[in-house]
DRENDO-1510 file (C-alpha; in Angstrom, 1 decimal, always signed):
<recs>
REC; n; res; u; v; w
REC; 1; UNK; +150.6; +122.9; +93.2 .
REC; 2; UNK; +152.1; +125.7; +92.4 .
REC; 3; UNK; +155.4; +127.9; +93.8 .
REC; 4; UNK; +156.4; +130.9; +93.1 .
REC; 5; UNK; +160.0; +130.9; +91.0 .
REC; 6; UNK; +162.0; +133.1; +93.9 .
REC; 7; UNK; +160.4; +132.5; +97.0 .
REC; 8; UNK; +158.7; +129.7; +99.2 .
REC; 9; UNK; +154.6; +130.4; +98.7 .
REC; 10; UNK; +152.4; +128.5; +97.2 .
REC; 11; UNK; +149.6; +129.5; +95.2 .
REC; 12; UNK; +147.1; +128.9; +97.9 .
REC; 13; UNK; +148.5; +131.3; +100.5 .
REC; 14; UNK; +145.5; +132.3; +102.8 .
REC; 15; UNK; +145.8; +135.7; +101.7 .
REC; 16; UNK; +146.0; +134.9; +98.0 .
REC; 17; UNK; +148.8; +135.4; +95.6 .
REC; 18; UNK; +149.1; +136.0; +91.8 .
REC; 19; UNK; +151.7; +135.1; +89.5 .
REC; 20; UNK; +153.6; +136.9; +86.7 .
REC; 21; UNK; +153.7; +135.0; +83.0 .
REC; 22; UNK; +157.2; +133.9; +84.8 .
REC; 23; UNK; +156.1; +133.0; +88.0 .
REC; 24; UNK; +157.4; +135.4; +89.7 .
REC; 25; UNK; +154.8; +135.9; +92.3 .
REC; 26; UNK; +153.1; +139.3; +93.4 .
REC; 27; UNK; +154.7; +138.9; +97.0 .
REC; 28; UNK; +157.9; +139.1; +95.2 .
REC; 29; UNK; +157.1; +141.5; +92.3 .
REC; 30; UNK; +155.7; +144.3; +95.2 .
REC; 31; UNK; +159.0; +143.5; +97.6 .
REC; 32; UNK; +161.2; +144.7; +94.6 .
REC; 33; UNK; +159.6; +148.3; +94.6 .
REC; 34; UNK; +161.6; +148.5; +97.8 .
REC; 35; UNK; +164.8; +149.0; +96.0 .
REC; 36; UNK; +163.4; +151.3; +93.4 .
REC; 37; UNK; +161.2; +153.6; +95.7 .
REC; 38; UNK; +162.7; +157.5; +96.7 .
REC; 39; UNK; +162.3; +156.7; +100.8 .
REC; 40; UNK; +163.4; +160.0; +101.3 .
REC; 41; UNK; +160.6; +161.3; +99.3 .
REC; 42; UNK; +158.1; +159.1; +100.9 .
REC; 43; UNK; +159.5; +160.1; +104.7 .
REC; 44; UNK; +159.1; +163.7; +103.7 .
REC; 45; UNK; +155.3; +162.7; +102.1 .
REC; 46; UNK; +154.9; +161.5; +105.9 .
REC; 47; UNK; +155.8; +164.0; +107.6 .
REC; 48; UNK; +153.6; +166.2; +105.8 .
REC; 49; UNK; +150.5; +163.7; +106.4 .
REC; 50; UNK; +151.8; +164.1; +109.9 .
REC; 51; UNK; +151.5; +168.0; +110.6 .
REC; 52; UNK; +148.2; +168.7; +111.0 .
REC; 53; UNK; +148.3; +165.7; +114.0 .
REC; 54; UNK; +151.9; +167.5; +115.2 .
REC; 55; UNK; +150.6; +171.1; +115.1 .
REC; 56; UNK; +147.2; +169.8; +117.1 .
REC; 57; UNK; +146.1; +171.8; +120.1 .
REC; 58; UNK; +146.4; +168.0; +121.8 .
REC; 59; UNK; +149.7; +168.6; +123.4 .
REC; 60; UNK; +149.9; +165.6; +125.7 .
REC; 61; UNK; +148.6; +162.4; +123.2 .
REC; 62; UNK; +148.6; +163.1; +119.3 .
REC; 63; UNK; +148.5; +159.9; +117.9 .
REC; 64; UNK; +148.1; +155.8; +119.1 .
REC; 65; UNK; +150.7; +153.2; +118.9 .
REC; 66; UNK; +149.1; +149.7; +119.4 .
REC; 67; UNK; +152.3; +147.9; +121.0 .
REC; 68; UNK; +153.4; +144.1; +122.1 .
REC; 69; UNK; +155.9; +143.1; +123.7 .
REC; 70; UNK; +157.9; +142.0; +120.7 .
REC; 71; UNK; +157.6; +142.0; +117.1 .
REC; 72; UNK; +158.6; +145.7; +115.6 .
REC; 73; UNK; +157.1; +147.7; +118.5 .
REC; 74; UNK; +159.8; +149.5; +119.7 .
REC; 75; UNK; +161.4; +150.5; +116.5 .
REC; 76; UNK; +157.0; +151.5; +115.4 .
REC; 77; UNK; +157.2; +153.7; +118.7 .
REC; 78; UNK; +160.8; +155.1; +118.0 .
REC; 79; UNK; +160.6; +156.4; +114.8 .
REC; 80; UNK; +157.2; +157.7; +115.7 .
REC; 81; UNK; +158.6; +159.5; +118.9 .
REC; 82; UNK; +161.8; +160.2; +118.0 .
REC; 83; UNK; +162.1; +160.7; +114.5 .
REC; 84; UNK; +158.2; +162.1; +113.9 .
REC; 85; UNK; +158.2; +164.0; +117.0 .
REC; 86; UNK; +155.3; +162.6; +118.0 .
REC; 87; UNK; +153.8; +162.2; +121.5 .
REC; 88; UNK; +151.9; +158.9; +121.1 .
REC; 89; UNK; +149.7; +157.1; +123.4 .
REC; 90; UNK; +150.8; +153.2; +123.1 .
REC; 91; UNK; +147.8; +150.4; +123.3 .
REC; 92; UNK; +147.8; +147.3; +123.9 .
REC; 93; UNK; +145.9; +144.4; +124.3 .
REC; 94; UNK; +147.1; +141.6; +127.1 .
REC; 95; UNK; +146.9; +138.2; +125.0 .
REC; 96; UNK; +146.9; +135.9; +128.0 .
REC; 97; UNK; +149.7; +133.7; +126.3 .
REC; 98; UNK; +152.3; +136.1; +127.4 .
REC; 99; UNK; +155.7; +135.1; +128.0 .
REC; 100; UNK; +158.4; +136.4; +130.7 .
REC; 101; UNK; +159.9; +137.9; +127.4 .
REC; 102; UNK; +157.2; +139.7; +126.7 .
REC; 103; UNK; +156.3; +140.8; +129.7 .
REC; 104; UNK; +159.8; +142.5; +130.1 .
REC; 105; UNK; +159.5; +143.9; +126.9 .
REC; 106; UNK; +156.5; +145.9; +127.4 .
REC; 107; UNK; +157.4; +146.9; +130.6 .
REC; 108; UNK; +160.9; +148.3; +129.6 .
REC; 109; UNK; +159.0; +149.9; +126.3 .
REC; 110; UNK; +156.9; +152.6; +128.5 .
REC; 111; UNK; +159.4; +153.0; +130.7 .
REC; 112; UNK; +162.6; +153.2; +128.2 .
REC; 113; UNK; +161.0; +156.0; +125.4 .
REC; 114; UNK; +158.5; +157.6; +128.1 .
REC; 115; UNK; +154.9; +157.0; +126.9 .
REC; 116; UNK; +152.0; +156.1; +128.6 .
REC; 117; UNK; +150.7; +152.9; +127.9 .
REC; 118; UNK; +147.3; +151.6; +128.3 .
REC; 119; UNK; +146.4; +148.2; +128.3 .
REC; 120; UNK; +143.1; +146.1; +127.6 .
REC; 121; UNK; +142.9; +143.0; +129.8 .
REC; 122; UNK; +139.6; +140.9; +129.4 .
REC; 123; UNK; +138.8; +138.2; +131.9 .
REC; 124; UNK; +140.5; +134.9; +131.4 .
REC; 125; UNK; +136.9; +133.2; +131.6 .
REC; 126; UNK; +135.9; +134.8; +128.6 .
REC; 127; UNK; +139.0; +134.6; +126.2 .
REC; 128; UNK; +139.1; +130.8; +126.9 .
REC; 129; UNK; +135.1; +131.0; +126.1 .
REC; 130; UNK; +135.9; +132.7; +122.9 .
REC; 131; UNK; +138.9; +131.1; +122.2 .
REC; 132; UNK; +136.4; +127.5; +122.9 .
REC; 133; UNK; +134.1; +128.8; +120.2 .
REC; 134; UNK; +136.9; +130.0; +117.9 .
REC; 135; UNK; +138.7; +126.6; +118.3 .
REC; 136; UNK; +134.9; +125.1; +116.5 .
REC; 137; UNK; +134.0; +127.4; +114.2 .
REC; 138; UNK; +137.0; +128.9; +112.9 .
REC; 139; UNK; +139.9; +126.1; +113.9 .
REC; 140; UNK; +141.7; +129.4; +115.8 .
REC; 141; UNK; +143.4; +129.4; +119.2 .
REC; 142; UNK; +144.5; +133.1; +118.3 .
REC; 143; UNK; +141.5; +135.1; +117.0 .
REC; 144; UNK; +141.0; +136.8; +120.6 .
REC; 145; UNK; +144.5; +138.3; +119.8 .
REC; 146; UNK; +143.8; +139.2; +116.8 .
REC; 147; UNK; +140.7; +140.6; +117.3 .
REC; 148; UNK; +141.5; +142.1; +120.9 .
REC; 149; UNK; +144.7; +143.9; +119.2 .
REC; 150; UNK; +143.4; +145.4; +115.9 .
REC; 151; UNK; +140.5; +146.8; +117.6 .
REC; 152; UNK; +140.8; +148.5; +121.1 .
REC; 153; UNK; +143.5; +150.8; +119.4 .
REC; 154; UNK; +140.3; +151.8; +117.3 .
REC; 155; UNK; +138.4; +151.8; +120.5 .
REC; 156; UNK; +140.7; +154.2; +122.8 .
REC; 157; UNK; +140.9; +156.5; +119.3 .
REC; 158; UNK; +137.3; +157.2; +119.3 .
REC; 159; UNK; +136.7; +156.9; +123.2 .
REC; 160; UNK; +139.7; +159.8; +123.9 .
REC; 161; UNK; +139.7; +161.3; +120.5 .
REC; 162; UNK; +142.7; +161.3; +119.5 .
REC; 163; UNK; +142.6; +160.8; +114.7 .
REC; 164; UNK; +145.5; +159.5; +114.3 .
REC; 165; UNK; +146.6; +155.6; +114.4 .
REC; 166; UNK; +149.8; +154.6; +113.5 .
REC; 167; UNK; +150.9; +150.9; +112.9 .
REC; 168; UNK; +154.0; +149.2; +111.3 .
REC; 169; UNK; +154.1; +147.1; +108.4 .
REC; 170; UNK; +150.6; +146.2; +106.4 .
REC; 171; UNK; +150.7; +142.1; +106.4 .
REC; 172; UNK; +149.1; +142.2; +102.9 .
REC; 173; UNK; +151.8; +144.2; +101.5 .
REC; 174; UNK; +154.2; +143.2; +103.0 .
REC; 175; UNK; +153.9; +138.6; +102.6 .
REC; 176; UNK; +151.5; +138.8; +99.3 .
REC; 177; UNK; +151.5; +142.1; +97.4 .
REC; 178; UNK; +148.0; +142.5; +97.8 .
REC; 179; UNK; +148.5; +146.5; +97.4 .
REC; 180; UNK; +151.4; +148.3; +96.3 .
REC; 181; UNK; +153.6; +150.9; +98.3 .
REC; 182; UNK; +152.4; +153.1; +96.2 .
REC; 183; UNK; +148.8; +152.5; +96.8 .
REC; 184; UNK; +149.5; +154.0; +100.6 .
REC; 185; UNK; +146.0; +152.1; +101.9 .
REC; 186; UNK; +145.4; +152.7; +105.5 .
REC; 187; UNK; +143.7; +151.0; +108.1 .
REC; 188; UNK; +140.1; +149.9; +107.1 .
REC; 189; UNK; +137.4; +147.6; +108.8 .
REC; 190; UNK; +137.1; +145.3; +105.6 .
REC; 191; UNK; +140.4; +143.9; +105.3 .
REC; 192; UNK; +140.6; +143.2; +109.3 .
REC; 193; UNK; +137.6; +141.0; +109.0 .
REC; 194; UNK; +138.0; +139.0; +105.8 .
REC; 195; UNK; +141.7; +138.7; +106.6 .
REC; 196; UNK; +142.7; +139.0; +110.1 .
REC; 197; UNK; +139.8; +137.2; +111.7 .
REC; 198; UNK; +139.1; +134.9; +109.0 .
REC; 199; UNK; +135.9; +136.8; +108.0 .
REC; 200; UNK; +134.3; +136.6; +111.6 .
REC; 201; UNK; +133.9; +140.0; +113.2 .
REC; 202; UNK; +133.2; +139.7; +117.0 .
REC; 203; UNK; +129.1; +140.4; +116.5 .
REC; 204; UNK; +129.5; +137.3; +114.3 .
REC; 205; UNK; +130.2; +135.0; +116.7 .
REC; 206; UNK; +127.0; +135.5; +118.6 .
REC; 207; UNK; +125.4; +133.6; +115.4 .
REC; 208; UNK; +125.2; +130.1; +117.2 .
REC; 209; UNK; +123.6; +131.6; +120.4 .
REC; 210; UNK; +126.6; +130.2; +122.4 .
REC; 211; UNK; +128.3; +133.3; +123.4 .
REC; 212; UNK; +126.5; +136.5; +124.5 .
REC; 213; UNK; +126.9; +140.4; +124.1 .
REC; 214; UNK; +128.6; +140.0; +127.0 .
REC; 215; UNK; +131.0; +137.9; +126.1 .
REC; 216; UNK; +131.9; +140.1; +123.1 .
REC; 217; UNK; +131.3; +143.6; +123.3 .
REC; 218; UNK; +135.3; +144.3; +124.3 .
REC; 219; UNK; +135.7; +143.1; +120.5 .
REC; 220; UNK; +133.6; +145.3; +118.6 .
REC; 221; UNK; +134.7; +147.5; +116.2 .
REC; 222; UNK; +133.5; +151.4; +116.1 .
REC; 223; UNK; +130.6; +152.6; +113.7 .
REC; 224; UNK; +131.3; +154.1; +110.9 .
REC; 225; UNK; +129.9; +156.7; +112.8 .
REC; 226; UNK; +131.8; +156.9; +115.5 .
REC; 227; UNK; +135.1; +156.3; +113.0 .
REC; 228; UNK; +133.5; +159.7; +111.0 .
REC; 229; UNK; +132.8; +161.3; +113.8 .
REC; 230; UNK; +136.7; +161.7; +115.3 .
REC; 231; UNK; +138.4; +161.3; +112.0 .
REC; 232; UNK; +140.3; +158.3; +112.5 .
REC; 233; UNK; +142.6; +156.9; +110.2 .
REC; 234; UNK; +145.2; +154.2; +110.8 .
REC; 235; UNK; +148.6; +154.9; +108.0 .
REC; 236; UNK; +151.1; +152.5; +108.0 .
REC; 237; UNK; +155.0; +152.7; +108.4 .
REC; 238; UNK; +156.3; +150.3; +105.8 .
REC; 239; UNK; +154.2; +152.5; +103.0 .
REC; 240; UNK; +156.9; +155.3; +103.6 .
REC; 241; UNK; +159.6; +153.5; +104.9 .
REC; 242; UNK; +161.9; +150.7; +103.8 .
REC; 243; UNK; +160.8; +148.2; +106.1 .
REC; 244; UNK; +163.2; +145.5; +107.4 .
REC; 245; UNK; +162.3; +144.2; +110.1 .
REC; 246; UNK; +164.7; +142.1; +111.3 .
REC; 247; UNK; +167.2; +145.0; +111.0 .
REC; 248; UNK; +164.9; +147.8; +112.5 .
REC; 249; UNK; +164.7; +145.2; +115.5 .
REC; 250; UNK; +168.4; +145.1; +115.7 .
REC; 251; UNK; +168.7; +148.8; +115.9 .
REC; 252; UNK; +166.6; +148.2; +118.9 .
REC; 253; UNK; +168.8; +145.7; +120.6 .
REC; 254; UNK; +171.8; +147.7; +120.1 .
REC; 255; UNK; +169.5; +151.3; +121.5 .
REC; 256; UNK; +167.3; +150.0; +124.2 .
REC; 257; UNK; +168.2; +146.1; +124.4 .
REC; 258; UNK; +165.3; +144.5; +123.1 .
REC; 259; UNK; +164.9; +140.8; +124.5 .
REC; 260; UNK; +165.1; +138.3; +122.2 .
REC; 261; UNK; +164.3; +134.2; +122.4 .
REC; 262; UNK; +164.4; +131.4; +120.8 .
REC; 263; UNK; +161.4; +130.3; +119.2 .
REC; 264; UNK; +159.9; +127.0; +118.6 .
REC; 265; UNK; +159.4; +126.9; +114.8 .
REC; 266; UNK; +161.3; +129.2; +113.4 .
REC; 267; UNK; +165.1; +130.1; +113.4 .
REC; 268; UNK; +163.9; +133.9; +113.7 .
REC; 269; UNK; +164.9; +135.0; +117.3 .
REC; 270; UNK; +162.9; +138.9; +117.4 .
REC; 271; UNK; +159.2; +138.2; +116.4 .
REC; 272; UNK; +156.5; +136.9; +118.5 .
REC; 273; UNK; +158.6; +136.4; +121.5 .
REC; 274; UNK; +155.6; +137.7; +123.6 .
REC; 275; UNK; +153.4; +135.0; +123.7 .
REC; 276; UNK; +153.6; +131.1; +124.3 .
REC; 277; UNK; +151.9; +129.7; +121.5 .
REC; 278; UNK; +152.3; +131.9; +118.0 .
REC; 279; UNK; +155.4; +130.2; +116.9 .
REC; 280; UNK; +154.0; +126.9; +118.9 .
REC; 281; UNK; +150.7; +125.3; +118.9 .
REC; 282; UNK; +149.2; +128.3; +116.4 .
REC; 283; UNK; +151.9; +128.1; +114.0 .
REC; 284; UNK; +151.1; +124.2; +113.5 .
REC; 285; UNK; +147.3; +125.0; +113.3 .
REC; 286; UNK; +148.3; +126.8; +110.7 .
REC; 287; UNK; +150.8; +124.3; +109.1 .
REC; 288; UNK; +147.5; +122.0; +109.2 .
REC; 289; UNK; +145.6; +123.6; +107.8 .
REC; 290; UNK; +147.5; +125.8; +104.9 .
REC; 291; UNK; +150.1; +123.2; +104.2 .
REC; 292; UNK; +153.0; +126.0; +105.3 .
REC; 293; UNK; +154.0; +127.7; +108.0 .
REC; 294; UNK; +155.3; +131.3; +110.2 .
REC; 295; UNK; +159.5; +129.3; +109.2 .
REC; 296; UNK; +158.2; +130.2; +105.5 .
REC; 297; UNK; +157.1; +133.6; +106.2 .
REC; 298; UNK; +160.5; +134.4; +107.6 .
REC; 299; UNK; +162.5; +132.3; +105.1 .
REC; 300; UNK; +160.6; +134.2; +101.9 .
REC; 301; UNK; +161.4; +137.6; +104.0 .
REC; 302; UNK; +165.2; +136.9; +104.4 .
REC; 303; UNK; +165.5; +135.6; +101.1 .
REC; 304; UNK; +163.7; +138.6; +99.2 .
REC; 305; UNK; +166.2; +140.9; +101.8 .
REC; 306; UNK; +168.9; +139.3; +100.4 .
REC; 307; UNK; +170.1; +137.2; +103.3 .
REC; 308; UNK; +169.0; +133.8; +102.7 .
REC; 309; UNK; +169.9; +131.4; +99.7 .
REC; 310; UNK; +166.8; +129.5; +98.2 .
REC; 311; UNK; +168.7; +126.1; +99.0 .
REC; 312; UNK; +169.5; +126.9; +102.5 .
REC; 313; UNK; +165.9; +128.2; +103.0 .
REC; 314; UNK; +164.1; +125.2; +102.0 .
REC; 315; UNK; +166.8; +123.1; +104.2 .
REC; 316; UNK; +165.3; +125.8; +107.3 .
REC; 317; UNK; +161.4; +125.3; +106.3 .
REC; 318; UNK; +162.0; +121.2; +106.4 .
REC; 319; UNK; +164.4; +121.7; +109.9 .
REC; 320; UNK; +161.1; +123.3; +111.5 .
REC; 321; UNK; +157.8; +122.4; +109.6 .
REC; 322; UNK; +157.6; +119.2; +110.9 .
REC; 323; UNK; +159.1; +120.0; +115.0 .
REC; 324; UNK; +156.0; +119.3; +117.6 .
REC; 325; UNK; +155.0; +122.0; +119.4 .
REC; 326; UNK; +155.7; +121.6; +122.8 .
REC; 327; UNK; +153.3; +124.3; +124.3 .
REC; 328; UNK; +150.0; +122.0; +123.6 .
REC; 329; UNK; +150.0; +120.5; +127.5 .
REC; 330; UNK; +150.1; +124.2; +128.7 .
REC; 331; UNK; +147.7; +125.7; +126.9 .
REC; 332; UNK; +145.0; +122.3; +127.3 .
REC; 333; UNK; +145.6; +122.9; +131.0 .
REC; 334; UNK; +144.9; +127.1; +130.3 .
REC; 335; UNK; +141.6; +126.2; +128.1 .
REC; 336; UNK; +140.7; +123.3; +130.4 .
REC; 337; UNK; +141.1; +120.5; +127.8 .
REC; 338; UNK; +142.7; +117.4; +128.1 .
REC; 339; UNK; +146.0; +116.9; +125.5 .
REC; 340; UNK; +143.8; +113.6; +124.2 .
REC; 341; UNK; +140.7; +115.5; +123.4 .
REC; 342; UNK; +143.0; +118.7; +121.8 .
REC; 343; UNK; +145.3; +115.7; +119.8 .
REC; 344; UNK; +141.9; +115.2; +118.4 .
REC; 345; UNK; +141.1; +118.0; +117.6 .
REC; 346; UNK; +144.8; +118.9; +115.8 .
REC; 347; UNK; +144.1; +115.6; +113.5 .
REC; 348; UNK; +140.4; +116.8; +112.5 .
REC; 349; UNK; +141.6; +120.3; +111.1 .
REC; 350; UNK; +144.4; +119.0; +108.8 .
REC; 351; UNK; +143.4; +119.5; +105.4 .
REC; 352; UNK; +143.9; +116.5; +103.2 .
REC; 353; UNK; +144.2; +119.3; +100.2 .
REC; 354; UNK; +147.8; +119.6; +101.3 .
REC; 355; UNK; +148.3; +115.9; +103.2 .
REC; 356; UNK; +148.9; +112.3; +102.6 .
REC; 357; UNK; +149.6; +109.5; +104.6 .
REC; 358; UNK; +151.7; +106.4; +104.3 .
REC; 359; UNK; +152.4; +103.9; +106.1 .
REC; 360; UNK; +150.5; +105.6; +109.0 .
REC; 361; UNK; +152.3; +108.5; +108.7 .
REC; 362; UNK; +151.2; +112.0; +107.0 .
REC; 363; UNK; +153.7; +113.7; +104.8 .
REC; 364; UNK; +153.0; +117.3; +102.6 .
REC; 365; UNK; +151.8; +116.4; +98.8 .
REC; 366; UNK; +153.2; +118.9; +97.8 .
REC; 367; UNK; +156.6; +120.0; +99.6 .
REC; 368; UNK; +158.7; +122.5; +97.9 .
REC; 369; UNK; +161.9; +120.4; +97.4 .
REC; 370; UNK; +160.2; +118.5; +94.7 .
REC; 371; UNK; +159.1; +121.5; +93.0 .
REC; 372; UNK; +162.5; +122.2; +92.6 .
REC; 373; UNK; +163.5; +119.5; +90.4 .
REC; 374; UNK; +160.8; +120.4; +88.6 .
REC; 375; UNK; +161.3; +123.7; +87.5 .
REC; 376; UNK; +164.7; +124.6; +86.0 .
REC; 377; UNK; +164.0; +128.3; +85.8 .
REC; 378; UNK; +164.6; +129.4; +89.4 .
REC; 379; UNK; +168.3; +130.0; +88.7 .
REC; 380; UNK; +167.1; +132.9; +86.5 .
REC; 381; UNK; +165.4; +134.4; +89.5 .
REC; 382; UNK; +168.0; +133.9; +92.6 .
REC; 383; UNK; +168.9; +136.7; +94.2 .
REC; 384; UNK; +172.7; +137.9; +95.6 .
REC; 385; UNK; +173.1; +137.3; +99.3 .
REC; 386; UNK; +174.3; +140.4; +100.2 .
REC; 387; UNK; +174.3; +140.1; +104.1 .
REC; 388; UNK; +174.9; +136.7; +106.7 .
REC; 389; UNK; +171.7; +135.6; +108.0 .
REC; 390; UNK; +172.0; +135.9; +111.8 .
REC; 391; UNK; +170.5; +136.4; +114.3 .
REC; 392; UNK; +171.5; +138.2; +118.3 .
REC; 393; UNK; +170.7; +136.4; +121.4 .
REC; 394; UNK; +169.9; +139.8; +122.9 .
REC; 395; UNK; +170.5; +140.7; +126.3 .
REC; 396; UNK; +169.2; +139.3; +129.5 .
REC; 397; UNK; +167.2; +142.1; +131.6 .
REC; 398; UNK; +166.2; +142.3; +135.2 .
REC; 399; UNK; +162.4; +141.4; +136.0 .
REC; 400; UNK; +161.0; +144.9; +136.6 .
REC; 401; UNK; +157.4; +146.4; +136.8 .
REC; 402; UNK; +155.7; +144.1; +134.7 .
REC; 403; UNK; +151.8; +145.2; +136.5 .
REC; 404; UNK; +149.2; +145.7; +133.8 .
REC; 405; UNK; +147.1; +148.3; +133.7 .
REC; 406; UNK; +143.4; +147.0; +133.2 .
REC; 407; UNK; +140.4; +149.0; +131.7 .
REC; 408; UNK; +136.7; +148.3; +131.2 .
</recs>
């Protein structure tokens, strides 16, 4: 197995990673063009992108903002609003995991930077249907999110006409280096299916004969047609603007009190505070199955920004990797499972490519500390803290409107 020389993926990261002749990987390499970018020249490249959508005879909604309740919404719909001058129309699709958090979130979000919101909720019958099938075919509890979320922003662009889509921080960029900032790619169908959902579009799934049109047809994505027809396009943020997330987030605690928790596997305290089981039951499918998990995605961030030490980032992934999720009784009761049959289910998915077991136990084959007696490089490539890695509690809020607006 291999590691990259600075951060904490391996070379099998689902969204695939390449390595420099010094194993510096391309996660890493791409992350440094942060510090050598002109932002100021890229916010003023923006801007001008923006005009045409600014100077539009659409003077109530003149772009989309698909929203949660957590993760980098309210800085996405701040800087659009307030530094863009945009009126934006947020989206959002209800996930069914959601948390009180969440739930305040969103509902302080409208309310806080005035925008109307609309929100997608399907029926709970059918997202545990899909999420059944999902669970078979593509070992997913979350694809419904996924696929709900990056598609009825698309939806509500082409059914009101309205171009212009504007999301946060590109996932390929950002984690592997799969593009560079410089590359500016927006928002295409291609990459959603092969790498959001796993190479399954919602059509797909009617393959087996198990689920109907029915079933699906809140999840399917615009023609090209349609797309051509209106103009969309979907730009990203973090291609113009130095994206830190965990600092934009803080901004947003200090403006509008964001509300932050504490999440299962992970020390990070802003992200994914919306729904029960993304840093839970999801994040150990995915520790199954890929051998790593959402604590390294936030311990390679933090260390590439700076504010983590390699040492005290592996001594974070092992705290958390191996921590039970405790949401699995909730959602077998939600899906209608029992915890036996999902136990089951957790053991057929893990992927002896990245397990062992001894002594009736299963340990990693690979874990990263003993990569690091192996390779006496690394020093070479350690990076200055610059800044102490912490993270707010946030502020407590009082329960308010938290009613969802349904369509379809």
């Amino acid at each position: 197995m291999k590691y990259c020389v600075r951060c904490f993926y391996h070379e099998n990261h689902p969204l695939n990673l390449t390595f420099s002749e010094e194993g510096l990987c391309s996660g890493c390499l791409v992350h440094e063009e942060k510090n050598q970018i002109n932002w100021d020249s890229k916010l003023k490249k923006l801007k001008k992108i923006i005009k045409p959508y600014l100077n539009s005879k659409r003077s109530i909604n003149n772009c989309i903002v698909p929203v949660s309740g957590s993760r980098d919404s309210y800085y996405i719909v701040y800087f659009v609003k307030k530094v863009l001058g945009l009126n934006p129309l947020l989206v959002s699709y209800n996930i069914h995991y959601n948390t009180d958090v969440g739930i305040r979130n969103s509902s302080y979000l409208k309310t806080l930077l005035g925008c109307p919101m609309l929100t997608l909720t399907v029926s709970p019958d059918k997202a545990k249907k899909i999420t059944m099938y999902t669970m078979e075919k593509l070992q997913s509890i979350y694809w419904h999110c996924i696929a709900g979320q990056t598609v009825f922003p698309v939806q509500i662009a082409h059914k009101f006409r309205i171009p212009l889509i504007i999301w946060g921080c590109h996932q390929g960029i950002d984690q592997v280096g799969m593009f560079s900032h410089h590359h500016e790619v927006e928002m295409t169908r291609k990459y959603r299916k092969e790498h959001d959902l796993m190479g399954f579009e919602a059509e797909d799934l009617l393959e087996d004969k198990i689920l109907s049109y029915r079933d699906i047809y809140q999840y399917l994505y615009p023609t090209d047609r349609q797309i051509s027809d209106v103009g969309i396009r979907g730009i990203y943020l973090n291609n113009f603007i130095r994206w830190d997330t965990k600092s934009q987030q803080e901004l947003m605690i200090k403006k509008y009190k964001y509300e932050t928790s504490n999440l299962q596997r992970t020390f990070d305290r802003y992200s994914n505070v919306d729904c029960f089981h993304y840093s839970g039951l999801h994040d150990y499918i995915k520790y199954l199955k890929h051998g790593y998990s959402v604590v390294t995605d936030h311990a390679t961030r933090e260390l590439r920004l700076n504010r983590l030490s390699r040492s005290d980032g592996i001594n974070l992934i092992n705290k958390y990797n191996n921590i039970f999720p405790s949401d699995i009784k909730q959602f077998s009761k939600w899906i209608n499972m029992s915890e036996k049959k999902m136990n089951e289910f957790l053991e057929s998915i893990r992927n002896k490519k990245y397990w062992v077991k001894r002594n009736d136990e299963w340990f990693l084959k690979y874990p990263i500390e003993k990569f690091e007696i192996k390779q006496k490089k690394i020093n070479k490539f350690t990076l200055k803290i610059k800044e102490k890695l912490d993270y707010s509690s946030g502020k407590k809020k009082v329960l308010m409107n938290t009613k969802m607006n349904i369509i379809y």
